[in-house]
N, C-alpha and C positions, 0 to 999 in steps of 0.2 A: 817726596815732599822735602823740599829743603830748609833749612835751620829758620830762613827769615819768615815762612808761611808759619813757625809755631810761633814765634816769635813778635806782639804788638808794637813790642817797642822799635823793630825794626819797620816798620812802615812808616813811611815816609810821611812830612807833614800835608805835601800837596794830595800825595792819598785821603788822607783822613778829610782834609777838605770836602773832597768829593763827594763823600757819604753822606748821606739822608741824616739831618739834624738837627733840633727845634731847639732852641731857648727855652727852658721852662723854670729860669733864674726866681726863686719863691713862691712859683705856683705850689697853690695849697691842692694835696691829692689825700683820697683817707687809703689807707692800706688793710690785708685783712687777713689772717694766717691763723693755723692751727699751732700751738706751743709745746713742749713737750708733757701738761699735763691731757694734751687733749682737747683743750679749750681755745676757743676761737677769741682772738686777739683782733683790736682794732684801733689803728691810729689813725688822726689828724699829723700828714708830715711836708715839709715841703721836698718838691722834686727839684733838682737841680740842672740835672740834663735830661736830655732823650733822644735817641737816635734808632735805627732802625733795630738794632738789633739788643738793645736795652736799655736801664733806666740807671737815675744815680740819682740817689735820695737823700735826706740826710733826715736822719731820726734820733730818739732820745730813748732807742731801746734797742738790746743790743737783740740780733734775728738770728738764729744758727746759718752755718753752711748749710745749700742744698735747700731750705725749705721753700715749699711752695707758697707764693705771692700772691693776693687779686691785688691791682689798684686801681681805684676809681677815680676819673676827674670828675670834676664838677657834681658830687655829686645829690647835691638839691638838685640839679635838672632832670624830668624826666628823660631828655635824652643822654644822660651820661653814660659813658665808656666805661668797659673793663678792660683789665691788661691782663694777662696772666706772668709770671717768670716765678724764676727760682733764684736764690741768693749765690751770689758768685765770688761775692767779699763783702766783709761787713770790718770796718777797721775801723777805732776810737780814735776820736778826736781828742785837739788840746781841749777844747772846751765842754768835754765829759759826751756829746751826743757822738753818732756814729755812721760812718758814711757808706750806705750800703749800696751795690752794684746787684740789680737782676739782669738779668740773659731773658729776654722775653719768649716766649713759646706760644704755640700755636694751639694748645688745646685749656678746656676749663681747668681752672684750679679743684683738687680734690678734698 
């Protein structure tokens, strides 16, 4: 493996074009995680991006590294969605909320 396959920032921009990609500039998702006392947590947050292989959110609570994600769209519809991922960065904003990255995965949240 060479240095540009660990490396994001070396891929190129027509790369990243290519990639599977939605818009999801203020769509509102609820999110839903266990915290460290134990207790299941739940936000109203907007998502920002989405792409195939995860999400960027931006919330007004800060989520550890590593923890496990659901988020739901829509979810007053009976047919809404789940996503599962894990937090991959969570970094503070100027304006005090915090902008977090899941890595989505393919099995339920525990």
């Amino acid at each position: 493996m060479n240095e540009s396959e660990l490396d994001p920032s070396s891929v190129d921009d027509s790369e990243r074009r290519q990639a599977f990609r939605l818009d999801m500039e203020k769509e509102l998702v609820d999110i839903l995680w266990i915290n460290d006392q134990q207790k299941s947590v739940q936000r109203k947050i907007t998502c920002l991006d989405f792409s195939r292989g995860g999400l960027k959110l931006d919330c007004d609570h800060i989520i550890p590294l590593h923890t496990k994600v659901t988020v739901v769209f829509k979810v007053a519809n009976p047919n809404s969605q789940n996503l599962y991922g894990t937090v991959i960065r969570c970094i503070e904003q100027p304006n005090g909320y915090f902008e977090l990255a899941l890595r989505l995965e393919n099995q339920t949240a525990k």
